[in-house]
C-alpha positions as CSV (number, residue, x, y, z in Angstrom):
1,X,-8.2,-9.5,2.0
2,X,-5.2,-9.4,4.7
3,X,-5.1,-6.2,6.9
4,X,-2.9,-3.5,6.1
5,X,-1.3,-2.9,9.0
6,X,1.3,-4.9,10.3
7,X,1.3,-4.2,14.0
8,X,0.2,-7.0,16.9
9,X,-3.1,-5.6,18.5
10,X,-2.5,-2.9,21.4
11,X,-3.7,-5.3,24.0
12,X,-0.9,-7.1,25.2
13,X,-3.1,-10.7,25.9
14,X,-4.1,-10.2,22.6
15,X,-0.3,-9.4,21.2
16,X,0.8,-12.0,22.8
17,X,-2.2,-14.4,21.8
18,X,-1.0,-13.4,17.9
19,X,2.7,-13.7,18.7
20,X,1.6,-17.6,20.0
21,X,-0.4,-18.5,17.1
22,X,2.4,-17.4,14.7
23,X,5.4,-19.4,16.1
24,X,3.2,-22.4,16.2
25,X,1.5,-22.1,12.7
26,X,-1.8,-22.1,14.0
27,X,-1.9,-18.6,12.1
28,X,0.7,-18.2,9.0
29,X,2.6,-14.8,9.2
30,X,1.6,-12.7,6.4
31,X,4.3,-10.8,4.8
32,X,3.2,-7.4,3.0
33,X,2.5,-7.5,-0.5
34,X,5.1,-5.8,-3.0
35,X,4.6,-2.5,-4.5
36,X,4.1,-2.2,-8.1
37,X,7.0,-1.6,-10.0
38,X,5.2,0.6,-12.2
39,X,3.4,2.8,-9.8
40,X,6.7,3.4,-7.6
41,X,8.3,4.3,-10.9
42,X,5.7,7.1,-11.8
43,X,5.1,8.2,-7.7
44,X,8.9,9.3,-8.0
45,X,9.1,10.6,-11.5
46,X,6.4,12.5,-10.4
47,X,8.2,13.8,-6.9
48,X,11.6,14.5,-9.3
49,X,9.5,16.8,-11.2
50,X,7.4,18.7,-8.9
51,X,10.3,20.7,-7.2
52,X,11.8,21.9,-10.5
53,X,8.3,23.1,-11.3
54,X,7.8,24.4,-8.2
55,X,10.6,26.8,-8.2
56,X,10.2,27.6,-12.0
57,X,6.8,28.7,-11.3
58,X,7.7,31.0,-8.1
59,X,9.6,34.5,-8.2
60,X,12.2,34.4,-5.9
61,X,10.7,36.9,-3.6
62,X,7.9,34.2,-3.1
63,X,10.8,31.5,-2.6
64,X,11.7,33.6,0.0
65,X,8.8,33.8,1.5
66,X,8.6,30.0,1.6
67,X,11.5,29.0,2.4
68,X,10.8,31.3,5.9
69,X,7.3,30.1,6.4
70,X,9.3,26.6,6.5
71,X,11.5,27.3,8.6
72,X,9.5,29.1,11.3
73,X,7.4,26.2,11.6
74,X,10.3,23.6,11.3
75,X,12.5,25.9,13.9
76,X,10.4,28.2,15.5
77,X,8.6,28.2,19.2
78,X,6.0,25.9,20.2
79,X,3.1,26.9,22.2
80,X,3.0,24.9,25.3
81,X,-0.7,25.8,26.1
């Protein structure tokens, strides 16, 4: 099973090592496997539905709320401590 990550090794000898066997075909480059069609297709018909919900479910007062929770931590001071 190929690794998932994509990324050279954080040791640059051993980057560079990788990089090497790569461009000479020692070691083939392994391109990511595609995603399913049909799982991408329900993820986002799932994502399209879950904000209409959302807010159906919620009073506005508690949209309110939200929506300012969000922002503060979005917008608001950082500790630096």
């Amino acid at each position: 099973m190929p690794k998932r990550s994509g990324k050279p090794p954080a040791d640059p000898i051993l980057a560079a090592k990788s990089i090497l066997a790569q461009a000479t075909g020692e070691q083939p480059h392994q391109e990511p496997e595609a995603k399913d069609p049909a799982a991408v297709a329900l993820g986002r018909r799932g994502g399209l539905k879950g904000g209409l919900a959302r807010k159906a479910a919620l009073t506005p007062e508690q949209r309110k709320e939200s929506a300012k929770k969000a922002a503060e931590a979005r917008w608001g001071t950082k500790d630096k401590g």
